[in-house]
N, C-alpha and C positions, 0 to 999 in steps of 0.2 A: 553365322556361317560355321562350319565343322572344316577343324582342320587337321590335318593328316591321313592318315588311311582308312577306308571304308571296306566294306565289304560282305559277307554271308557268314554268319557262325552266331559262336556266343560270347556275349561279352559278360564278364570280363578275361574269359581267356582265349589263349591264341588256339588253332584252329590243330595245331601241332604240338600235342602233347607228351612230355618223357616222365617219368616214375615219378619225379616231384611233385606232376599236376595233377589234380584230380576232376576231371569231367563233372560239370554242371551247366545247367541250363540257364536262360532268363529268367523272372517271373511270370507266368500266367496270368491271365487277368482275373481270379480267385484268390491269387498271392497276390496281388496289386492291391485288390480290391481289401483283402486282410491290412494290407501294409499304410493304404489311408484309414480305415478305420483305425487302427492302432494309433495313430497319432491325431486323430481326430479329438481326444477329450482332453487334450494335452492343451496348457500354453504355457508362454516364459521360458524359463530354463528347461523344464519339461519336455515342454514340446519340441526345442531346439535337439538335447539328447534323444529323446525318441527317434528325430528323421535321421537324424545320423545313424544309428544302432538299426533302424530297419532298413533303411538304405544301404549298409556294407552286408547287411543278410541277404538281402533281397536279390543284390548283386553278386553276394561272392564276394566282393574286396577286400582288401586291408583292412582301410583308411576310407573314413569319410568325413566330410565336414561343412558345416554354414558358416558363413562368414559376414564383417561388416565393413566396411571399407571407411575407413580413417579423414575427417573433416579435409586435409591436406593432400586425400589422394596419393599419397606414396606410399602405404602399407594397407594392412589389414588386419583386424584382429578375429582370432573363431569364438564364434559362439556356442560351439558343442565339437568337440573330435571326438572320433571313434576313430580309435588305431589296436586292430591286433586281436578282436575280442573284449575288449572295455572302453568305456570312457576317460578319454588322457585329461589334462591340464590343458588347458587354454594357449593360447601363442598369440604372438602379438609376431608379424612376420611386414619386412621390409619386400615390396613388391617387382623392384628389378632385377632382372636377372632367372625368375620363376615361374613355373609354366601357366600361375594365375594370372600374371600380368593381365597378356592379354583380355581374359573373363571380365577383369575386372574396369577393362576399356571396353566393354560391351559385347564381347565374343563368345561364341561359342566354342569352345576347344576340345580337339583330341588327339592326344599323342597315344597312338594304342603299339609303342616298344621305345627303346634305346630313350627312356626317358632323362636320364642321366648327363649322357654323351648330349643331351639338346639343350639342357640346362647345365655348364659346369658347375657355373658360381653358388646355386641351391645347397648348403650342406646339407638341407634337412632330409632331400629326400637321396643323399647316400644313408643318414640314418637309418631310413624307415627302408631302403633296399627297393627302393621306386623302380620300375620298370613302365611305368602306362600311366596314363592320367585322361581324366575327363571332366570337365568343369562347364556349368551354364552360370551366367548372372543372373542377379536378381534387381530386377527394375521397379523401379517408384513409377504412378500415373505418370508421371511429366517423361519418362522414359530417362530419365537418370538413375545409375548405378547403384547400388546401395551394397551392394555385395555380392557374395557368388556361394554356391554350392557344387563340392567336386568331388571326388575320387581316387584313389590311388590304388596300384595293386602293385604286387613283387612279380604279377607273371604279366604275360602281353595282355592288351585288351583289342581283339578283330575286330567286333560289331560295335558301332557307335550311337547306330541310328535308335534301335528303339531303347538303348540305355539311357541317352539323350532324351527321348521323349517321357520316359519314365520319371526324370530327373527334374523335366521340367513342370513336370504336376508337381512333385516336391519342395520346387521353386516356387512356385506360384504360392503355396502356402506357407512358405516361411519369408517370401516378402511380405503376406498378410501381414503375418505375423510381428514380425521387424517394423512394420508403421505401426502396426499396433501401440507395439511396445513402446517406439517412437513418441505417439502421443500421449501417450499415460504418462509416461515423464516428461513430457511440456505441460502436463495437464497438473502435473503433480510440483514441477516446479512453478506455475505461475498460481500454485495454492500457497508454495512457501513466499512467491514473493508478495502474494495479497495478505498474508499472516502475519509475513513479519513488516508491514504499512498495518495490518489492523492492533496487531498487539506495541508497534516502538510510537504511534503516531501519539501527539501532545495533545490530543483530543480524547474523551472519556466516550468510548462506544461500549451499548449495550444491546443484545438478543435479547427478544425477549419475545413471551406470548400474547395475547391481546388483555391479559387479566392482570398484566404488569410485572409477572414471576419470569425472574432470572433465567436463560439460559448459558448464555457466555458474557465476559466483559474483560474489556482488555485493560493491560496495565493501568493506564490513567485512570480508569475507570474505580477500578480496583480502590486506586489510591487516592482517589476525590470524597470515597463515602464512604471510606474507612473499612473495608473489606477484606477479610482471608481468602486465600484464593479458594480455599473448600469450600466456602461460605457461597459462593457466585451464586450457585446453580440455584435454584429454589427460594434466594430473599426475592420479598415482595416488594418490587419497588415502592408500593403507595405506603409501607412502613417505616420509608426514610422520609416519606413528604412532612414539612415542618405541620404540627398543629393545628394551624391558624386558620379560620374559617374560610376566608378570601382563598386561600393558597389550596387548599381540599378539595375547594369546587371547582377552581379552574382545572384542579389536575382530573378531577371526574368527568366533565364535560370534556377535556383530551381525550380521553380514555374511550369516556363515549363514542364521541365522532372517530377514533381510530376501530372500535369494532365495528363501525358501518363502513369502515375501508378509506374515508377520508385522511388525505394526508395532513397533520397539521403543524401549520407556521412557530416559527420558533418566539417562545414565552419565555418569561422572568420566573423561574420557580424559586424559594426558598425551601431546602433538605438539611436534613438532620445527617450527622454522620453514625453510622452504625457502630464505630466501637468506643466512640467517646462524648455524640451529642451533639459536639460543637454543630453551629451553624453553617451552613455553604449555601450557597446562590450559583444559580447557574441559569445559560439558556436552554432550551429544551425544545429539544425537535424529533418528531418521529416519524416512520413513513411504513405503512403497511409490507407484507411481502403479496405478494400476486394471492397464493394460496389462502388469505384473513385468516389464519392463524398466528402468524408472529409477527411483528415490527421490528424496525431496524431502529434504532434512536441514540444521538445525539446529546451528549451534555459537556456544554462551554461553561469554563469554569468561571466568574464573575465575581468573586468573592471580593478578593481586591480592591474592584473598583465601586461594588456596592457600601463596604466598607468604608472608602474613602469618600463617600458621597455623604455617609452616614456623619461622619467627621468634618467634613465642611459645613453639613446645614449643622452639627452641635454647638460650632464656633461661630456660624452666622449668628444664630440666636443666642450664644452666650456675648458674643460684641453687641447686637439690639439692648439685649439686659442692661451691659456696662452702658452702654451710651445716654439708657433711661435713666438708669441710678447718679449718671452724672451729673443729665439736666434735672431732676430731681430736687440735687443735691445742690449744686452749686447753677443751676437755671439756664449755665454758659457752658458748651464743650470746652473752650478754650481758655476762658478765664476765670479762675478759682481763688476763692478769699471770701470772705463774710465781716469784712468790716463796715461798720453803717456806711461810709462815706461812698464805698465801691456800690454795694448794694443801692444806695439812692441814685447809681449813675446807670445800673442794671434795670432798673425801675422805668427812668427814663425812655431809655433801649428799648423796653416792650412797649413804652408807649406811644415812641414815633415811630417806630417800624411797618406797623401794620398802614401806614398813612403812605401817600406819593409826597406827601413838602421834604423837602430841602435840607440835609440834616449838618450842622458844620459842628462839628469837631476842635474842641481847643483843650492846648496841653504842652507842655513840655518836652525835647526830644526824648524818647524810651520808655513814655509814660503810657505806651498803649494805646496810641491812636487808632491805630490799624486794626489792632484786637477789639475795640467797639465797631469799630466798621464794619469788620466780617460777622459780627454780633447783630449790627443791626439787616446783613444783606441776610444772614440765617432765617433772621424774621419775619423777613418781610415776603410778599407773594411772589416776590424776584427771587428767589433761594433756589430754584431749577434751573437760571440763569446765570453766567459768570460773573462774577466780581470784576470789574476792571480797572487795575490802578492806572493813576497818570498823578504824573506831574506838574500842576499847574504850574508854579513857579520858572518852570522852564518854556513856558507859551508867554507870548506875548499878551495882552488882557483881549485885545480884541478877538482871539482865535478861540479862546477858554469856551467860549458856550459853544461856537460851533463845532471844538472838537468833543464833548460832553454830547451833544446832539447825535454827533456820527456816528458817537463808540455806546451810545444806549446805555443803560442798569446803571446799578449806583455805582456810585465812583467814590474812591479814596482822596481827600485833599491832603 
């Protein structure tokens, strides 16, 4: 809607002119027609300056200016003023009390006199010597606000209507313009927020083209295979792959099926680090881009745990060694001596063990009863089987075999 007075003349001045005013017209549609070409090659800050500067020409006004209206709704900030014959400084302006209010609740406005006297509270536009104003908003598809573009002059403004319609072709382009910009900075910040997830993230990511030569890698990356960051661009990844024949072909046949566009499953690679050699293991996974020219790939770091696998089997086979050299040496894990008398009782030991008869044990308390026992259960085909002691002495004689029967494997007397 348009509000305030309408009527025949020109806008922006009143219809009744004294020595200060100087007679002008509208634009033509020749000057229109110049006035979007001129802002046609323009975007960004450009293009916001531009509509302003041909807009206060094209009218005659003061002051002109686009605006954006504030997440909160209670202000506004401009994006290009034209006041006076140049481009000002920017403002950031609180919205009650000012003739944009309105505009910027969805109206159309026109105060064309006593603009002053209708807004007290406005300092600004005792500043600027405000007499007139005209403002359209600027609408998003969803028909929400986003801003306004308006005008100001120091003399009356009569005609509304085709300043208004002039204003709103202006409109119309610089709310392009305002999503525009809009999405290039969502577009630009959810580049920073995937940048900084691809360069802080505890994972080693790398770019790369189908022939395995570096294009980007991010910190982990960086620091898994020993890399400068000048260095990134151009190492060949297959120049960090370790030596080893096994390890070469698997990463070839990767390679392969990634330039036939196969994506492949994550592998155990052994790498070489680039500034010192050392050894690293990783997993390794890549996955083409649409285009088969570059992959995206994957490397989990694994050293650690390769490492420590590497150290468990060293000690497994170094305890094997000890336990051979023991029996060996002394024929008994558990009982060590080489005196004839022990040895004759060791002797023994191998030779009933391997039999099912009966084997009884006599000796002295502390003399080692127990320690032939587990000697002869070692030996015997029962050795995957438990040992189980009992206590005859504490059974009655009649229960002794049938508890010996129930509890199976040899038994300790």
């Amino acid at each position: 809607m348009v509000r305030g007075h309408s009527g025949r003349g020109k806008l922006p001045r009143s219809a009744v002119m004294d020595s200060k005013e100087r007679p002008h017209s509208l634009p033509d549609d020749a000057a229109l027609r110049a006035m979007v070409e001129g802002t046609d090659a323009e975007v960004g800050d450009q293009f916001f300056a531009s509509i302003v500067r041909h807009l206060a020409s094209a009218l005659d006004v003061q002051y002109a200016f686009v605006s954006e209206i504030s997440p909160d709704g209670g202000s506004f900030r401009t994006l290009a003023l034209w006041g006076r014959g140049a481009l000002r400084d920017n403002l950031e302006v609180r919205l009650a009390g000012t003739p944009c209010e309105a505009v910027l609740n969805g109206e159309t406005s026109h105060h064309p006199e006593n603009l002053q006297a209708l807004f007290p509270r406005d300092t600004v536009l005792v500043d600027w010597g405000a007499v007139s104003y005209c403002g359209v908003p600027l609408l998003d598809r969803s028909g929400a606000v986003t801003g306004h573009l308006a005008i100001i002059d120091d003399k009356p403004m009569r005609d509304g209507s085709r300043g208004v319609a002039i204003m709103r072709i202006f409109a119309a382009r610089a709310r392009a313009e305002i999503g525009r910009l809009r999405a290039e900075e969502e577009l630009r910040a959810s580049e920073r927020r995937f940048r900084d997830l691809y360069e802080e993230a505890p994972i080693a990511y790398i770019y790369e083209d189908t022939e395995s030569r570096f294009v980007s890698a991010n910190r982990a990356a960086i620091k898994l295979l020993g890399l400068e960051p000048e260095e990134v661009r151009g190492t060949l990844g297959l120049s960090l792959v370790a030596p080893t024949a096994e390890t070469q072909e698997r990463v070839h046949r990767a390679i392969e099926a990634i330039q036939r566009g196969e994506e492949r499953a994550c592998i155990e690679l052994e790498l070489r680090r680039k500034d010192d050699g050392r050894p690293v293991w990783v997993q390794w996974w890549s996955k083409p881009e649409p285009d088969g020219k570059y992959t995206r790939t994957m490397l989990v770091d694994i050293t650690d745990r390769v490492l420590a696998e590497q150290e468990r089997n060293r000690l497994q086979q170094q305890n094997l060694y000890l336990q051979e050299e023991i029996k060996s040496e002394y024929n008994f894990e558990e009982i060590i001596g080489g005196s004839a008398p022990l040895r004759d009782v060791l002797a023994k030991v191998k030779q009933v063990a391997p039999t099912d008869s009966t084997v009884l044990i006599l000796g002295e308390t502390g003399t080692g009863k127990e320690l032939i026992a587990r000697a002869v259960h070692s030996l015997s085909r029962r050795k995957d089987k438990p040992l189980i002691k009992l206590n005859c002495s504490a059974l009655p004689a009649g229960l002794v075999e049938s508890e010996l029967a129930s509890r199976g494997g040899r038994t300790s007397h």
